[in-house]
C-alpha positions in Angstrom: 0.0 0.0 0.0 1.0 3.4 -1.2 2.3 5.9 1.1 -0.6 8.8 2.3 -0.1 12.4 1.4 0.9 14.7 4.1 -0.1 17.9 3.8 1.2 20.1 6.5 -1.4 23.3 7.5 0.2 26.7 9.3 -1.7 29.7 10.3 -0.9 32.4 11.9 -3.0 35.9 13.0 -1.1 38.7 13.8 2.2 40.8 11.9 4.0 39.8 15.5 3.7 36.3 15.0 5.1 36.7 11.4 7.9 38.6 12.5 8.6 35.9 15.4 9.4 32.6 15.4 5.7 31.0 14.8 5.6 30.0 10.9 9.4 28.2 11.5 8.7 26.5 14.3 5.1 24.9 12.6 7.1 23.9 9.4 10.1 22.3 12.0 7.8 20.2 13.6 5.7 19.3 10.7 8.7 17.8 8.9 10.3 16.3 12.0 6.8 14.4 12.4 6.9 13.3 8.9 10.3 12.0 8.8 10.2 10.1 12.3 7.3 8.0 10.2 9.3 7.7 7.0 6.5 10.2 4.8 7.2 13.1 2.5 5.6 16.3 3.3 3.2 16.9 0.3 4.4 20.4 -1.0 2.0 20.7 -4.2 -0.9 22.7 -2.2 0.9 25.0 -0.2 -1.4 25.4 2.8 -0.2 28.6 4.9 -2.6 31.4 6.1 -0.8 34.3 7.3 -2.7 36.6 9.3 -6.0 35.3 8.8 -8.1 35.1 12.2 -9.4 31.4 13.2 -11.4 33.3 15.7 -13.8 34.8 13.1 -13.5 32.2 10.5 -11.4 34.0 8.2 -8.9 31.4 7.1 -12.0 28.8 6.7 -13.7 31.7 4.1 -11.3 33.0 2.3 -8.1 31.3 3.2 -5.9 28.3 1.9 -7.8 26.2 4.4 -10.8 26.8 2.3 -9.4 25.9 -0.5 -8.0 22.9 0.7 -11.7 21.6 2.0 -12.9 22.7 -1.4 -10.7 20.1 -3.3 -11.3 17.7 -0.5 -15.4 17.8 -1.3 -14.4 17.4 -4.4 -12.8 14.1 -4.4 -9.3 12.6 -4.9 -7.9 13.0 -1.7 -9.3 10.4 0.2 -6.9 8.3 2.7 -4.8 11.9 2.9 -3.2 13.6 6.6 -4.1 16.9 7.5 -1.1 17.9 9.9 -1.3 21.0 12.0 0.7 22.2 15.3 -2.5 21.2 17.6 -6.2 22.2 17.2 -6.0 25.8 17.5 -4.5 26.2 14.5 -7.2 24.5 12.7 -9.4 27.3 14.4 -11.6 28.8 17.5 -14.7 28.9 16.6 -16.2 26.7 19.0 -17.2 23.2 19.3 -19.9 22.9 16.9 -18.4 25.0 14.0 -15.3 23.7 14.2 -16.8 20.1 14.1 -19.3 21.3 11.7 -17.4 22.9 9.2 -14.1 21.2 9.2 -13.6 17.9 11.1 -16.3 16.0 10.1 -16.1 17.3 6.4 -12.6 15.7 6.8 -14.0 12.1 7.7 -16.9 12.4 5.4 -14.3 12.5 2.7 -11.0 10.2 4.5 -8.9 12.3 5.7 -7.3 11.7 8.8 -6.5 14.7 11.3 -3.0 14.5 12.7 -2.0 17.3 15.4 1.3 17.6 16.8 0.5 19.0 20.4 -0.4 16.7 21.7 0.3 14.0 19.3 -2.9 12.5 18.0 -4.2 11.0 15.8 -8.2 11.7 14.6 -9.0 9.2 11.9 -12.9 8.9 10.2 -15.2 6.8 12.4 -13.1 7.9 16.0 -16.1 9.8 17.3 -16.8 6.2 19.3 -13.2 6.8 21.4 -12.3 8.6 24.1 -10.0 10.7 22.3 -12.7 12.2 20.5 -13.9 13.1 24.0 -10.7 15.2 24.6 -10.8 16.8 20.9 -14.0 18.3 22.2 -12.3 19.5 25.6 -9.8 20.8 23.2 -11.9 22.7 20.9 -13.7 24.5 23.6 -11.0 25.6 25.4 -9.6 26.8 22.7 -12.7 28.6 22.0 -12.7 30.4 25.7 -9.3 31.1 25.4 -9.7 32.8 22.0 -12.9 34.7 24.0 -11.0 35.6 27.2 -8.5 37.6 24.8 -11.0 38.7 23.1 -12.9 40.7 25.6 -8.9 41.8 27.4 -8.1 43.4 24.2 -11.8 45.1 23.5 -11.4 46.2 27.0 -7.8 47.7 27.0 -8.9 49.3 23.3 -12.0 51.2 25.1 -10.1 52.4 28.0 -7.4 53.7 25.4 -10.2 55.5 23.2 -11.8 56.8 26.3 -8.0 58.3 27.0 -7.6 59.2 23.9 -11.2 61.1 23.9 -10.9 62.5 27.1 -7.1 63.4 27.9 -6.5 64.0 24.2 -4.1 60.8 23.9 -2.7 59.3 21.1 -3.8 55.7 20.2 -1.8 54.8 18.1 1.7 56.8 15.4 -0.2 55.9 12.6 -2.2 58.8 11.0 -3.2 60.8 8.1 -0.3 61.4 5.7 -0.4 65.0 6.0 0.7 64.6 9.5 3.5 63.7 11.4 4.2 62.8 15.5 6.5 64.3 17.2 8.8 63.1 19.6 6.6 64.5 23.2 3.8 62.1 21.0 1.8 65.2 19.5 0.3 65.3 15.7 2.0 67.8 13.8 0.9 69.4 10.5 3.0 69.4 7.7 2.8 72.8 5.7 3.0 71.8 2.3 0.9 68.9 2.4 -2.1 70.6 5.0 -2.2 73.7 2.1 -2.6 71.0 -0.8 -5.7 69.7 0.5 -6.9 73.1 1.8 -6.5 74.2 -2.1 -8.0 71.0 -2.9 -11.4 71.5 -0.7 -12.2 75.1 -2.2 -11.5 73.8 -5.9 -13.8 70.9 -5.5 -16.2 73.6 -3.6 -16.0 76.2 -6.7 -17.1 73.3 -8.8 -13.6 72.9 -10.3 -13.4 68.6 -11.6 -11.2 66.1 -9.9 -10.0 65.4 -13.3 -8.7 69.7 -13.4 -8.1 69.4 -9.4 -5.3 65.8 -10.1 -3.6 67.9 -13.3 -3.0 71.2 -11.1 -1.7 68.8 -8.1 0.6 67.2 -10.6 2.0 70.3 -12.4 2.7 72.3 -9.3 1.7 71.0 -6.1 4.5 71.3 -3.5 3.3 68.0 -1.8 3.9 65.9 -4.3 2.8 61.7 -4.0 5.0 58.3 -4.4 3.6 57.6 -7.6 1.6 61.1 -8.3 -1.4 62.5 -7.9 -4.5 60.1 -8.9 -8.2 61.4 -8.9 -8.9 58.3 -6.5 -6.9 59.0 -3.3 -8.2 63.3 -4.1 -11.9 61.6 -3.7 -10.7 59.7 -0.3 -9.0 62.7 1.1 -11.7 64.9 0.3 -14.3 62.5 1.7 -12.0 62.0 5.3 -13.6 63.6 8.8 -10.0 63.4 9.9 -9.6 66.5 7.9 -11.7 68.2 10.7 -10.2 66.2 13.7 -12.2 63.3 13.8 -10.9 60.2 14.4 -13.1 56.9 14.1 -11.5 53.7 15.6 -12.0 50.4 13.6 -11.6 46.8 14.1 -11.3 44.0 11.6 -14.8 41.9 11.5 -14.3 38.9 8.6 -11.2 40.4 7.0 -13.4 43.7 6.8 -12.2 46.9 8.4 -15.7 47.7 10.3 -15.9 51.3 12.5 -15.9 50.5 16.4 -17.7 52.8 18.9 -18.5 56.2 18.1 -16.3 59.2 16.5 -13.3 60.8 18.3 -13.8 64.4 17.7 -10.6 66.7 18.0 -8.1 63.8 17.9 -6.2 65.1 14.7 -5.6 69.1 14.0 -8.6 70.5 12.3 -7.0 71.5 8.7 -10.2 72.4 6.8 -13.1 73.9 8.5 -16.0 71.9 9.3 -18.2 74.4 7.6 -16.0 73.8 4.1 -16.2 70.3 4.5 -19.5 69.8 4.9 -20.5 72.2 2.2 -18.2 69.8 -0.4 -20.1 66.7 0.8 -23.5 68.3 -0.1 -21.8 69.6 -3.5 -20.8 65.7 -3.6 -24.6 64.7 -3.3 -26.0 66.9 -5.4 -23.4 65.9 -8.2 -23.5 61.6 -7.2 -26.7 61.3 -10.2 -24.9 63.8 -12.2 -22.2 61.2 -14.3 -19.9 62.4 -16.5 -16.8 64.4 -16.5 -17.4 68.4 -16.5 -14.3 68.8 -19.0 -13.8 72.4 -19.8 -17.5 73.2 -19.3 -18.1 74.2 -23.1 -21.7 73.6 -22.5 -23.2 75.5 -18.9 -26.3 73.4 -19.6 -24.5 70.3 -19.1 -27.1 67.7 -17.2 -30.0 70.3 -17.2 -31.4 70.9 -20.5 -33.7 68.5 -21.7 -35.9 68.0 -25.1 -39.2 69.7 -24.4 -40.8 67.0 -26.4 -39.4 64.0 -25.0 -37.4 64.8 -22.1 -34.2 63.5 -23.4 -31.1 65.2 -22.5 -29.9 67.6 -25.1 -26.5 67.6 -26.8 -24.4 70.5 -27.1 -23.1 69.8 -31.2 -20.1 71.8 -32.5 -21.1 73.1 -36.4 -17.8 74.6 -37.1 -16.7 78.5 -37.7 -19.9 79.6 -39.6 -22.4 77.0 -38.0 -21.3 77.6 -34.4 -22.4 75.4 -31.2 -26.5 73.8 -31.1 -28.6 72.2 -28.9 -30.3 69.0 -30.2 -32.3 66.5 -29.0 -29.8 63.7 -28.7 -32.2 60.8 -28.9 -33.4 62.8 -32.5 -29.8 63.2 -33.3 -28.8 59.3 -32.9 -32.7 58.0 -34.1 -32.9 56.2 -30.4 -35.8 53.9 -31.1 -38.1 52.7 -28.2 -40.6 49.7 -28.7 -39.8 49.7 -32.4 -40.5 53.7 -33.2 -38.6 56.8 -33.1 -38.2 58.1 -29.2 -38.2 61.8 -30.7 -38.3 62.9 -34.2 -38.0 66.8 -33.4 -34.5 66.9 -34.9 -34.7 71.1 -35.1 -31.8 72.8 -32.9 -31.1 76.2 -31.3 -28.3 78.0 -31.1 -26.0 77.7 -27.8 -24.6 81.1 -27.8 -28.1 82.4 -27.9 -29.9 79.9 -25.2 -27.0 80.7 -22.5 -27.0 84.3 -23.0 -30.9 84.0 -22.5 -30.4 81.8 -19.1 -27.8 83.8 -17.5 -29.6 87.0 -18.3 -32.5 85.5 -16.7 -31.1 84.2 -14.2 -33.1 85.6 -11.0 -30.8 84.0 -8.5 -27.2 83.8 -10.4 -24.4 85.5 -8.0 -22.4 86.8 -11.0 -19.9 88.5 -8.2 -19.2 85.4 -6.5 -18.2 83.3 -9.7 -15.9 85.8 -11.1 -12.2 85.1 -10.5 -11.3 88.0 -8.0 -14.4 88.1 -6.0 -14.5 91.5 -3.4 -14.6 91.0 0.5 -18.4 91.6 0.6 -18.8 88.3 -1.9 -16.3 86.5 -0.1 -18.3 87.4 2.9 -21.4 86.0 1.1 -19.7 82.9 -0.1 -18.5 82.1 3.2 -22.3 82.6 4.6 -23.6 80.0 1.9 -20.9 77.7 2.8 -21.7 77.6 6.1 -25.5 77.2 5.7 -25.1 74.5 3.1 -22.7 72.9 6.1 -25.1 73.4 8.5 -27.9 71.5 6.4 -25.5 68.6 5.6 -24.8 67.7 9.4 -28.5 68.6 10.0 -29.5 65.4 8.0 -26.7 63.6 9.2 -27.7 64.0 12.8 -31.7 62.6 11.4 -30.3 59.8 9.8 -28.0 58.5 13.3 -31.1 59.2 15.2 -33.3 57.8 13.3 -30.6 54.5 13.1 -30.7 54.4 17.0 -34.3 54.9 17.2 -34.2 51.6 15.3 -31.8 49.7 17.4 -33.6 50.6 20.7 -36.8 48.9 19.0 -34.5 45.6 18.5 -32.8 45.4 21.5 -33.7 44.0 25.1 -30.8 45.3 26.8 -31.5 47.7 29.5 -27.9 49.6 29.3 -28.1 49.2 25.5 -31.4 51.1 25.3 -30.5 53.8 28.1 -27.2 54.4 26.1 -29.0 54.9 22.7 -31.2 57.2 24.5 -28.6 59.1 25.6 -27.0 59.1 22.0 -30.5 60.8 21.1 -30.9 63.3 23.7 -27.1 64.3 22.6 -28.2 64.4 19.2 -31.5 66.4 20.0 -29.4 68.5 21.2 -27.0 69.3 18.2 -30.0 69.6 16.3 -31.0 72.7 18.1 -27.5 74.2 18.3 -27.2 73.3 14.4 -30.8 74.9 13.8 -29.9 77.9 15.8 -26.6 78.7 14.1 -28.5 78.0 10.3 -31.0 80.5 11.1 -28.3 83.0 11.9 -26.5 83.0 9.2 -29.5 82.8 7.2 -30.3 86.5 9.0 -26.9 87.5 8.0 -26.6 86.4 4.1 -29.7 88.0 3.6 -28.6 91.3 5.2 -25.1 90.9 3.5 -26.4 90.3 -0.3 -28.9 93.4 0.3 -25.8 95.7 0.1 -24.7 93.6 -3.2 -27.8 93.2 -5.0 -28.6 96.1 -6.8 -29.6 95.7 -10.8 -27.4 97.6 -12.0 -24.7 96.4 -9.9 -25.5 92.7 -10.7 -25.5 93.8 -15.0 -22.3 95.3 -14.4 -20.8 92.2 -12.3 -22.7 89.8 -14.7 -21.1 91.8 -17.9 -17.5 91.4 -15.8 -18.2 87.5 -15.7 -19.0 86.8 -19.3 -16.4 88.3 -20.0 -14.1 86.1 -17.9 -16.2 82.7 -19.7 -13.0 81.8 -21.6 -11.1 80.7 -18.4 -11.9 77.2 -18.0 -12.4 77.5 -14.1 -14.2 80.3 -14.3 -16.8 78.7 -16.5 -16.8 75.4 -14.4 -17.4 77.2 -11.4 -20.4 78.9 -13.0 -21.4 75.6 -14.2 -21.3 74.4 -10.1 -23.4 77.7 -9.0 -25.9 76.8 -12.5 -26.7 73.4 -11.1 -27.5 74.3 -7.5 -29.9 77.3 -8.8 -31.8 75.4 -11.7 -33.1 71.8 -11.4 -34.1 71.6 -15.5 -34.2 74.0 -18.5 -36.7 72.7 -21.4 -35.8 73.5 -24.7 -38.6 74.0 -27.1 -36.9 74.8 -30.9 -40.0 75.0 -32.6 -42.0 76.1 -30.0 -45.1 74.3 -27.5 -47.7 74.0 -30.2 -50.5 76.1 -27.8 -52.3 78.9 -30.1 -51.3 82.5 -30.1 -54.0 83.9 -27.3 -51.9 87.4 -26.4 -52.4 88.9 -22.9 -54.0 92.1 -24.2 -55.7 90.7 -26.6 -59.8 91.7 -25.7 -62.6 90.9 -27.7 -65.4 92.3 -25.5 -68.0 95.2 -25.7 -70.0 94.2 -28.7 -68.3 96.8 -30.9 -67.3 93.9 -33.2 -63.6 94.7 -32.9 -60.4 92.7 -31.3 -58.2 94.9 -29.8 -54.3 94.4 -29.6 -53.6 96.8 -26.7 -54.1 100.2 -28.2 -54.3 99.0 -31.8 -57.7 97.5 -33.2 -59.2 95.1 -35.8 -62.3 93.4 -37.0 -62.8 90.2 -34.9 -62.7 88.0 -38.2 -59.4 89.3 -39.3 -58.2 89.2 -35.8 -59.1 85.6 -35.6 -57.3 84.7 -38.7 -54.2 87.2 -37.7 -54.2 84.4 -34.2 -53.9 81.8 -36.6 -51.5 83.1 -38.7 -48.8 84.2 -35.6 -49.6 80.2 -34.1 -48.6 79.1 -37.3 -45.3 80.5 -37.7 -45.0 79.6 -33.7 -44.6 76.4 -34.5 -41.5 77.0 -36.2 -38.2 78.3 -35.3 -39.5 81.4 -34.6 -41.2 80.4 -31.6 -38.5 79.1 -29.7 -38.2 79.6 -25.9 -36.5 77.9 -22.7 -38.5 76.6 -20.0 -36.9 77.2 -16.9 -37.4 75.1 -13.3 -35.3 77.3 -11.0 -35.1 74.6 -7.8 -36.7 77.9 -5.4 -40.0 77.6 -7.2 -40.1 74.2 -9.2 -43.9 74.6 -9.4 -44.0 77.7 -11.1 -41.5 77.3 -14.0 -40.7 80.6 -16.0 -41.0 80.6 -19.7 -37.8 83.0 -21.1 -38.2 84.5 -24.8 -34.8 85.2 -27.1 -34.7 88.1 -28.9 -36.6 87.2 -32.5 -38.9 84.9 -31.3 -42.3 85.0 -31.3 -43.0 83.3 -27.9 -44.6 84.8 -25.1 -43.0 84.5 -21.6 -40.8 86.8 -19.1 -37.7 89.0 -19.0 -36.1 90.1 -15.7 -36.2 93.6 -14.8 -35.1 93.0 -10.8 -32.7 90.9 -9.3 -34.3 88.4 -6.9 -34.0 90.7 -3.5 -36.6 92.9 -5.4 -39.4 90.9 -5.5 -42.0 93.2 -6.5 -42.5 93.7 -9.9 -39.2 91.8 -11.2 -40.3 90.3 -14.3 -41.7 91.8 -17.7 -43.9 90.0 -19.9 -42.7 89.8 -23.4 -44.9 89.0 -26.2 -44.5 89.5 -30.1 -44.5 92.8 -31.0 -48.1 93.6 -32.8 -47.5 95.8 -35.4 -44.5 94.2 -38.0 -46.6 90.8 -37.5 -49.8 92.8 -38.4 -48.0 94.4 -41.4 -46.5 91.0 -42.0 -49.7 89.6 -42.1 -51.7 91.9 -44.5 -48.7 91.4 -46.9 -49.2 87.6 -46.6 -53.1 87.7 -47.2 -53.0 90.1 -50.1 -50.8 88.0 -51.7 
């Protein structure tokens, strides 16, 4: 009879171990064994987990011991040794799992289960033998040894975060890499590297791309990476409390890093204010359904205009020097079908130039001073307002969501100190609220009062004149593009207008006199009828192009804005949005050239 295979299993769990003596000593003794009983180790399935918990499982799931009971299911290795140091290595999970999961799946299949200390041997169909009695002494006290340690270590790691929140300790010389310890055991800034990231919060805030934000790093950042900048470790930076001092303990659940207990604040030095910080994670979430990259931001429409006809997005198409930039359906302009027929056939465009100079014009709410590239102390002052109120609003529904998350936890557990310590986390939390509310409200009073001195008309047409005239920097207009998107939610484009007849506001028809009256000018009703017809007509043509705008401070009452030549009715502005009262004009096709237009048309 032919020799069985040996295959000798090690594991280990911690860095220390591997450093030690562990993995040598568990490959000694393995081959020792094997030679004292004239066998050959079996080196074709190296079976070594380093680092892998048999506390949790881990080397079972995802390590070479899984793989080795894999192949053993399989087949093919019947009459084989499993060898390992003594039972612990094999794993802590406790009686039943361990039995469950691994020995038994061993005998199922013929494979013997050697250990070295003590030396034993546990072949298929032992269960009936007292040794089988002592693997089961040995598997549990393995088991309370592995949950002794367990609850020393979670109990020395509490009292160090409780030090460390408290007495302002540090836990551990690891941190951030824009930080350094010194030798009292302080966290030290490092200049160059704490004014990259401060750079990099206010051009992701100003709406400036990650894609813009990695090339600028590269070219001239004066903390420079290993391998360069990459848009990937900008996102995890810019998403990292421990930017603002917070420090949030993990542990390692499954080969996962999971977060254990609650937040450290003031751990780390605060390098970016809260209120900044905040304010780009709300920019974040208001961009996260917004894909695409921003690029030079040709097109300040980007991801709000849509085709009035079938809500499609609308490309922005480049028709050379004489044709110049259009907005087109895109579903028209590729012939997307849907269900086997055209999703739009309204392949008519407008002109870019035309629709943005409409928007920003129109624009009730655009800041023109705060976009352009040298803003003055009183729009910085403003800025800084909005920044901390959209702060404010982010950790406001931050708060909700963790209170409404323990809310949920006291429902599912039946643990008195549990409960009484979520409901402390609540009342805590209750009580941010009101501090948070309190300090929105504020500055709410004080943006108000501080745009007042700003927002004059003709102040805002000179500062919006400034600002087009600054569109061909690229950041300038990506910034703009930023401050578009958190004023307007959609712009409809209608190139050949919304079909609806031509019924003008002045138009009046009463009194018997058997006239119809355009404002001060006057017809017979039957001509005026067939004039209506005549205007709807050519409305439904270019010349009755308009932009639909939803402005996200009124969605319900969108605002229909007319370019100059068309013969849509809708709205100019006459006010900024401060002065409410009378701020819009309505503008209608002017009667007299269509009348004259008309009569020419009907003679002929």
């Amino acid at each position: 009879m032919s020799n069985p295979r040996v295959f000798s299993y090690i594991r280990f769990s911690t860095g220390e171990q591997a450093l030690g003596d562990s993995e040598r000593r568990q490959v000694d003794d393995a081959k020792q064994w094997a030679k004292r009983r004239g066998l050959a180790l079996d080196e074709s399935l190296p079976l070594r987990d380093r680092g892998l918990s048999g506390y949790h499982g881990t080397h079972r799931k995802k390590g070479k011991l899984g793989r080795f009971l894999r192949l053993v299911e399989a087949g093919g290795l019947e009459g084989s040794i499993l060898l390992v140091e003594n039972i612990d290595r094999l794993g802590r999970e406790g009686p039943a799992k361990m039995l469950q999961n691994i020995i038994f799946k061993l005998w199922e299949h013929g494979v013997t289960l050697q250990t070295l200390s003590p030396e034993e041997t546990y072949e298929p169909g032992c269960d009936g033998e007292a040794k089988f009695i002592a693997l089961l002494i040995y598997l549990q006290r393995a088991y309370e040894e592995s949950q002794r340690k367990s609850r020393l270590i979670t109990t020395a790691r509490e009292q160090e975060r409780k030090a460390a929140r408290d007495e302002k300790k540090i836990l551990t010389r690891r941190c951030p890499a824009w930080l350094t310890v010194t030798p009292e055991g302080r966290f030290a800034e490092i200049k160059e590297a704490t004014a990259t990231i401060r750079m990099m919060f206010n051009s992701r805030f100003k709406g400036i791309g990650f894609g813009t934000i990695e090339a600028k790093l590269n070219e001239s950042s004066a903390w420079q990476r290993p391998n360069g900048w990459r848009t990937s470790y900008i996102k995890k930076i810019i998403t990292n409390p421990a930017v603002i001092g917070i420090y949030q303990p993990h542990s390692r659940t499954s080969g996962e890093r999971v977060p254990i207990g609650d937040p450290i604040p003031d751990y780390y030095p605060e390098i970016v204010s809260p209120d900044l910080f905040y304010a780009v994670q709300a920019k974040r979430a208001d961009d996260r359904n917004k894909g695409g990259r921003a690029g030079k931001a040709t097109n300040l429409m980007r991801h709000m205009a849509r085709c009035a006809y079938c809500g499609g997005p609308m490309a922005c198409i480049d028709k050379g020097a004489k044709g110049g930039r259009s907005l087109v359906c895109d579903s028209a302009r590729r012939r997307v079908k849907e269900k086997g027929r055209m999703r739009c056939r309204q392949r008519h465009w407008v002109r870019y130039d035309e629709s943005e100079t409409l928007l920003l014009e129109n624009c009730q709410e655009l800041r023109p001073h705060q976009v352009l590239p040298d803003p003055d102390e009183q729009a910085n002052r403003c800025e800084a307002l909005r920044q901390s109120i959209r702060a404010k609003e982010t950790e406001l529904s931050n708060v909700e969501k963790k209170i409404a998350n323990f809310m949920d936890q006291i429902g599912e557990t039946k643990d008195r100190t549990m409960r009484q310590r979520y409901e402390q986390q609540i009342k805590d939390l209750d009580s941010r609220k009101v501090v948070l509310a309190s300090a929105k409200a504020d500055a709410d009073r004080e943006l108000v009062a501080a745009e007042s001195s700003l927002q004059s008309f003709k102040r805002w047409q000179q500062n919006l004149a400034s600002l087009r005239k600054s569109l061909g920097q690229v950041e300038v207009r990506m910034k703009l593009q930023a401050h578009l998107r958190e004023l307007i939610d959609k712009v409809e484009v209608f190139p050949i207008g919304d079909g609806n007849p031509f019924k003008p506001s002045a138009i009046d028809e009463t009194g018997g006199t058997g006239l119809m009256f355009f404002g001060t000018d006057c017809v017979p009703v039957a001509d005026g009828k067939r004039f209506c017809d005549y205007v709807s007509k050519r409305r439904r043509t270019k010349e009755g192009r308009f932009l639909r705008v939803f402005f996200k401070t009124m969605p319900e009452l969108p605002l229909d804005l007319v370019p100059d030549g068309s013969l849509a009715s809708g709205l100019r502005l006459t006010r900024p949005h401060l002065d409410v009262v009378d701020a819009w004009d309505v503008v209608e096709p002017a009667f007299a050239p269509l009348w004259a237009d008309f009569l020419k048309n009907s003679r002929g």
